[in-house]
Structure formats: C-alpha cells, structure tokens
N, CA, C and O of each residue as an XYZ file, in Angstrom:
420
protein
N      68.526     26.671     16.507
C      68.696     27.938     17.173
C      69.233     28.937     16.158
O      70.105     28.747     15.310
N      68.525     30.057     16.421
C      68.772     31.024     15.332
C      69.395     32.505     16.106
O      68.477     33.133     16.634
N      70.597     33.078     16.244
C      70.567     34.405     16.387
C      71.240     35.462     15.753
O      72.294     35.353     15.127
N      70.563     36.537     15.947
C      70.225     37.544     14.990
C      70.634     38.988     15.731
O      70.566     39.063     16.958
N      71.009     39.991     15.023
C      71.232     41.119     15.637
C      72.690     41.626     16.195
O      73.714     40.993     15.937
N      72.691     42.627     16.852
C      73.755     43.096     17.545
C      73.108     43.045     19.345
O      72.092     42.524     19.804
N      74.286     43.879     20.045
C      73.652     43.636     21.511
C      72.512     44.720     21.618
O      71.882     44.674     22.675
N      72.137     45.679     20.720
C      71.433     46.545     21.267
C      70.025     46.218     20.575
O      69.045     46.935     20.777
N      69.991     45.204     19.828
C      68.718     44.389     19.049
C      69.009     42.990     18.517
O      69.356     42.623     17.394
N      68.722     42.176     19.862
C      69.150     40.851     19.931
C      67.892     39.956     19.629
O      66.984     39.926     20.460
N      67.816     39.283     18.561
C      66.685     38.326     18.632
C      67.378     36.862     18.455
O      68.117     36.588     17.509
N      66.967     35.787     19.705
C      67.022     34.117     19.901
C      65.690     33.759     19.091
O      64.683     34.462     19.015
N      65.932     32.381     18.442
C      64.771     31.621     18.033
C      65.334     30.547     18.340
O      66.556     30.412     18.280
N      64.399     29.483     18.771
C      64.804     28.168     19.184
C      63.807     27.586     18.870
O      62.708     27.995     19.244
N      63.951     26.464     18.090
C      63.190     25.166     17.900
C      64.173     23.831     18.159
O      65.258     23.451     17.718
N      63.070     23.275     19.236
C      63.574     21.985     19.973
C      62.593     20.920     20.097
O      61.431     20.966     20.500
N      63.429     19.765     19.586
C      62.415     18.579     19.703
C      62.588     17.739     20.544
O      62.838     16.640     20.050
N      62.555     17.779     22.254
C      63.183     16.874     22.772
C      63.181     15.290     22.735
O      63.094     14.725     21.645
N      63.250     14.774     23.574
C      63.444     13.193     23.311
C      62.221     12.748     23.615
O      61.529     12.084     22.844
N      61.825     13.173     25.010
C      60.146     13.091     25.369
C      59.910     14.257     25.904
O      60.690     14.910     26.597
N      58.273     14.675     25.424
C      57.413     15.573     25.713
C      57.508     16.339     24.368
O      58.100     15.945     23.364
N      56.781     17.578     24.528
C      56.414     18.346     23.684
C      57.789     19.249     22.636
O      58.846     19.619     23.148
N      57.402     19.478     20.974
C      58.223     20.483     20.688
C      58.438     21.338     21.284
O      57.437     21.593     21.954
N      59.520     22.277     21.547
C      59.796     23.756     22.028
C      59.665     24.704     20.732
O      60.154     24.383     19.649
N      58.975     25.872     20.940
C      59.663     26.623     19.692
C      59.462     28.396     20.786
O      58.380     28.579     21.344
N      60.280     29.178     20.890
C      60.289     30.394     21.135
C      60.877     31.091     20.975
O      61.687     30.703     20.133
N      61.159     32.512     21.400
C      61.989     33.597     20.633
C      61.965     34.545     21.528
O      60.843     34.815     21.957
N      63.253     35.411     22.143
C      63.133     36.510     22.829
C      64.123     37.766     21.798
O      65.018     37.580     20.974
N      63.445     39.087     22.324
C      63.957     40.038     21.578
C      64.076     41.204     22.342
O      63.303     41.584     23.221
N      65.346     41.874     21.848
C      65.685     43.024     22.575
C      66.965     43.242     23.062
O      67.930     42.521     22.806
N      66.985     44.395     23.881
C      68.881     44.653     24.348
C      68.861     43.617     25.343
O      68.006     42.932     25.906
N      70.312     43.769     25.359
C      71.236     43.200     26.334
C      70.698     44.345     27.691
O      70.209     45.472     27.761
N      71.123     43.295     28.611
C      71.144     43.746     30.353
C      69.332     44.370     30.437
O      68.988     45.109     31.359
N      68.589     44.034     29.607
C      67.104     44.176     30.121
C      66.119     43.416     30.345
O      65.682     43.166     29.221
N      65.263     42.697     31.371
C      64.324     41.311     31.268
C      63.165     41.895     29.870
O      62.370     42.807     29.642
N      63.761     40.617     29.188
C      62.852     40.708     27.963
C      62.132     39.515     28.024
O      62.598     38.532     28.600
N      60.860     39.508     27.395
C      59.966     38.517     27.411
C      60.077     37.548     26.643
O      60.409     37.766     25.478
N      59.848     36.328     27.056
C      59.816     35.001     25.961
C      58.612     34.886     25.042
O      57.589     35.337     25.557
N      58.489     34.472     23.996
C      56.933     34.516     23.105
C      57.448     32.897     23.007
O      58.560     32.391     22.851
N      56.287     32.423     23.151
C      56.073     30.910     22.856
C      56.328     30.055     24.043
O      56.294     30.394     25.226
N      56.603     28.836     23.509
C      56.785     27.771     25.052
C      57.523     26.840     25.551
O      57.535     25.612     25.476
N      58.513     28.111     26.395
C      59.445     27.780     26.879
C      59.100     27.376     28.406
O      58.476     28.134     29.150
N      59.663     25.856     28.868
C      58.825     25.576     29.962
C      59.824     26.058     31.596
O      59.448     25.963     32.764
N      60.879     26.463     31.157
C      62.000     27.155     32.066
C      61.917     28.643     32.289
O      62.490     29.163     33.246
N      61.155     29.391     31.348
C      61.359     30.872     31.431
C      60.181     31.849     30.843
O      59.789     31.660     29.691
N      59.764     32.627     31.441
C      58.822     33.421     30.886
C      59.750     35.003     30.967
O      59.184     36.094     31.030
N      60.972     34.853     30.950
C      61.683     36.071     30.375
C      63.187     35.759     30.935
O      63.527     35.304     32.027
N      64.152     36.255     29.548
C      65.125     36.421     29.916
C      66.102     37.611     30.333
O      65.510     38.688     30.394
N      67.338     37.662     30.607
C      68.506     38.730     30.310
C      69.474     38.155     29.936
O      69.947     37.144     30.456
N      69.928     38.792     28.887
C      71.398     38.505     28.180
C      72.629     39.696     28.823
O      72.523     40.869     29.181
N      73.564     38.925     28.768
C      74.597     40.381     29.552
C      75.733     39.656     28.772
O      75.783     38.426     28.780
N      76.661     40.422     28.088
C      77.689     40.644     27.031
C      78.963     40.132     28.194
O      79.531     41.074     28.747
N      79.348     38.965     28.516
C      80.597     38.849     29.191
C      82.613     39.420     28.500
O      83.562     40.018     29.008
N      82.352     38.830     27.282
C      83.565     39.275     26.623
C      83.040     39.123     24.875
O      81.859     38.897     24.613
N      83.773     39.235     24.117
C      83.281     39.733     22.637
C      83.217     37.880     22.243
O      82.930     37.581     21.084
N      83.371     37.258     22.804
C      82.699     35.880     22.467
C      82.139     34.764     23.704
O      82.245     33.539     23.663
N      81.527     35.587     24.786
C      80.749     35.397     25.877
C      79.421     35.974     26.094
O      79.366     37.203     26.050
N      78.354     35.336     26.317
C      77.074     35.915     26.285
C      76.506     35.198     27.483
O      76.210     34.006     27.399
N      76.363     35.807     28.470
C      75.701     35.089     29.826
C      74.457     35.103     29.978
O      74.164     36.176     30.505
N      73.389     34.363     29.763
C      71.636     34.604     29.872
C      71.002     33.745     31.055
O      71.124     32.536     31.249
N      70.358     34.604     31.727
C      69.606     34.491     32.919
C      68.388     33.912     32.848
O      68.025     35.013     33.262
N      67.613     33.423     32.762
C      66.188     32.633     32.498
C      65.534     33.112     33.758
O      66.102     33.244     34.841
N      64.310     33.351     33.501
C      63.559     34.070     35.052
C      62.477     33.234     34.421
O      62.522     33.128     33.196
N      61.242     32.454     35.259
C      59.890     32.151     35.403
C      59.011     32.868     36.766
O      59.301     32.320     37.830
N      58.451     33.488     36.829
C      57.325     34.209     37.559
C      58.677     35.009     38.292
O      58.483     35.024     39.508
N      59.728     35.546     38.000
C      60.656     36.875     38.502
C      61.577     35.993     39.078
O      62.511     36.571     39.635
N      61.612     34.329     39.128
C      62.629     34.112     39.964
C      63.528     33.568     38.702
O      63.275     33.524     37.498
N      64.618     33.193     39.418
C      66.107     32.682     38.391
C      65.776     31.274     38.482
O      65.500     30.689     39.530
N      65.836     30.587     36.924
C      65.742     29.081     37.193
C      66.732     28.467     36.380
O      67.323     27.578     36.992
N      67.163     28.655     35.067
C      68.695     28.315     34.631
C      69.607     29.553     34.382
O      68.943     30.586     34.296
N      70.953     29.728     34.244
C      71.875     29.919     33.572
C      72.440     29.549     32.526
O      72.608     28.337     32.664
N      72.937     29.950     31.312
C      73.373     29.695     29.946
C      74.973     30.532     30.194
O      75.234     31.632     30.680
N      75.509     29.868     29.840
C      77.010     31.098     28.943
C      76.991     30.184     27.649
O      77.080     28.972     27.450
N      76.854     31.165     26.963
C      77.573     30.883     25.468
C      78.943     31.477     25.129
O      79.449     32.538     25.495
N      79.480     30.359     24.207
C      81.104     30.751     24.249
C      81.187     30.692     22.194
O      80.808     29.633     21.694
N      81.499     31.422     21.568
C      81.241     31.069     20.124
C      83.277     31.062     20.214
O      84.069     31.790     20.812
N      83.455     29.883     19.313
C      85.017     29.693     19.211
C      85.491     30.734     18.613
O      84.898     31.630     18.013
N      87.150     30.487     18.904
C      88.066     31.379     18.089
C      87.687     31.806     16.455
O      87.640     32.983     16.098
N      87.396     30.520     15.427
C      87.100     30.604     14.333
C      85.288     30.838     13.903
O      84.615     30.620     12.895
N      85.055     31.305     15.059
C      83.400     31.393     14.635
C      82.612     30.230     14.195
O      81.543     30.305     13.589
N      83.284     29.030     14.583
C      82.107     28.131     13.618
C      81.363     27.247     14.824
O      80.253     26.747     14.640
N      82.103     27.109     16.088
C      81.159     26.429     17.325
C      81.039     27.840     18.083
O      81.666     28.879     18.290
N      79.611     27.086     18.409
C      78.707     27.634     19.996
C      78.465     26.407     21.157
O      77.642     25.498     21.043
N      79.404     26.616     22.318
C      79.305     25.542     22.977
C      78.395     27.074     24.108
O      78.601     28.245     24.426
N      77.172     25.751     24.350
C      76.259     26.790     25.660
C      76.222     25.762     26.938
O      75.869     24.585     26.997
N      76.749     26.705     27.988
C      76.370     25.585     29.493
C      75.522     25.854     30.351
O      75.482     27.021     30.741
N      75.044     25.356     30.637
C      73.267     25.723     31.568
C      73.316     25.226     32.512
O      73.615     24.035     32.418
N      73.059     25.795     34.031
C      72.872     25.298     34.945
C      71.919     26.140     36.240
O      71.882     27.354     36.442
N      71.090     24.882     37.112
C      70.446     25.611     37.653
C      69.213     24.392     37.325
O      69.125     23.409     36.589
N      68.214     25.192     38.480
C      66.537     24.502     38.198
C      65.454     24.511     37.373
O      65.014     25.602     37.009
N      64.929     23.471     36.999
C      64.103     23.407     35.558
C      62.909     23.977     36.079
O      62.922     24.804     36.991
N      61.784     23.521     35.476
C      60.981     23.888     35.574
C      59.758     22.565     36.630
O      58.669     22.739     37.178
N      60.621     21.392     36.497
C      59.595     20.773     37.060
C      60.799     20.216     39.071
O      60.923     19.285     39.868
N      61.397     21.874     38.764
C      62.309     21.524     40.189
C      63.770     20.885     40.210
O      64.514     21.126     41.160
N      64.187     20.046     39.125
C      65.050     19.189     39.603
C      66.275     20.050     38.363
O      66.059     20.554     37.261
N      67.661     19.890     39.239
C      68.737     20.375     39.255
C      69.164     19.866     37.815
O      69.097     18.734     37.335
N      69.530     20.811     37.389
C      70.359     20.427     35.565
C      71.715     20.847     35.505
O      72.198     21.513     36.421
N      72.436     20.479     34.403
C      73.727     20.829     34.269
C      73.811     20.443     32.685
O      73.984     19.225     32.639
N      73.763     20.949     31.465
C      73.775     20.423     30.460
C      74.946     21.294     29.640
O      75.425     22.373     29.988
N      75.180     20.717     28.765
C      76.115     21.294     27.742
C      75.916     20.843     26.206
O      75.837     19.651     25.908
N      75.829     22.031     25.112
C      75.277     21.830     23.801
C      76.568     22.615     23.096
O      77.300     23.502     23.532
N      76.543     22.077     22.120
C      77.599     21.803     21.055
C      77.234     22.409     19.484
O      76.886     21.676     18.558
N      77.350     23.548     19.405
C      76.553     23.458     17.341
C      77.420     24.458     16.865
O      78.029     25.410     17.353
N      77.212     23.669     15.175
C      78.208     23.652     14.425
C      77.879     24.741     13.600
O      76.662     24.874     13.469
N      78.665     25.677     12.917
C      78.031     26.326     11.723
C      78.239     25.871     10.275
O      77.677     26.466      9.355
C-alpha cells in the first residue's frame, strides 16, 4: 500500500496477494469528502470517500453500485512509523468482515 498526497490530492495504491483467489492491484485519487472512483480490481468497491477524522485518523467508506459495503479507519501512530487500518462491514460476496492490518514503515 502506497499513499501519496495531501487531503486535497489524495492518491491510495494497493497491491494485494491474498491467500486464495486473485491478485488485487488498484488505486483511487482525489479529495477528501468526495466519491472518487476506484481504477482496477477491487472486488468490495467501485468508489470510495475518505473523510479526515483527526490529523492521524482517516475514515474511508467503500461504496459498490452506490451502496456502503466496508468501512476502514486508519490510525498512523504517534511516531509515524505504524498504520493500523480496521474494516468492517460486507464484502463483496455478502458475508460480514471485521479485519485489522498492521504496517510498518
């Protein structure tokens, strides 16, 4: 996961190899608090919104065909070097998630 920018020109890149099924690789771009589109193939979202919670909180909304299917908050630590993100909400093939990711800089 790659991000880039400030809030008023935000670009995500994600490359994911899960355990089973297909690579992920996609990228959304743009401000905060606007549905911006996903490029590539993401099987949860065909657009997101990012909304700025506190200066090390980033809350993102995942929409597929206009409806809401996960939640993200990202929390980047005191010392800048973790991003813990928590996701919750419905995938894409229906069934209820709750995950939590951990990365290091």
């Amino acid at each position: 996961m790659v991000i880039e920018g400030t809030d008023a020109a935000r670009t995500l890149t994600v490359d994911l190899t899960p355990a089973t099924g297909a690579a992920l690789h996609y990228s959304v771009a743009g401000a905060f608090g606007k549905e911006l589109p996903v490029v590539g193939n993401n099987p949860n979202a065909d657009t997101f919104v990012f909304k700025r919670i506190n200066a090390t909180t980033v809350e993102t909304q995942y929409l597929k065909g206009g409806k809401p299917t996960l939640k993200t908050t990202s929390v980047v630590s005191a010392n800048g070097k973790t991003l813990t993100t928590t996701a919750s909400g419905t995938n894409a093939q229906g069934q209820t998630v709750h995950i939590i990711a951990v990365y290091g800089k």
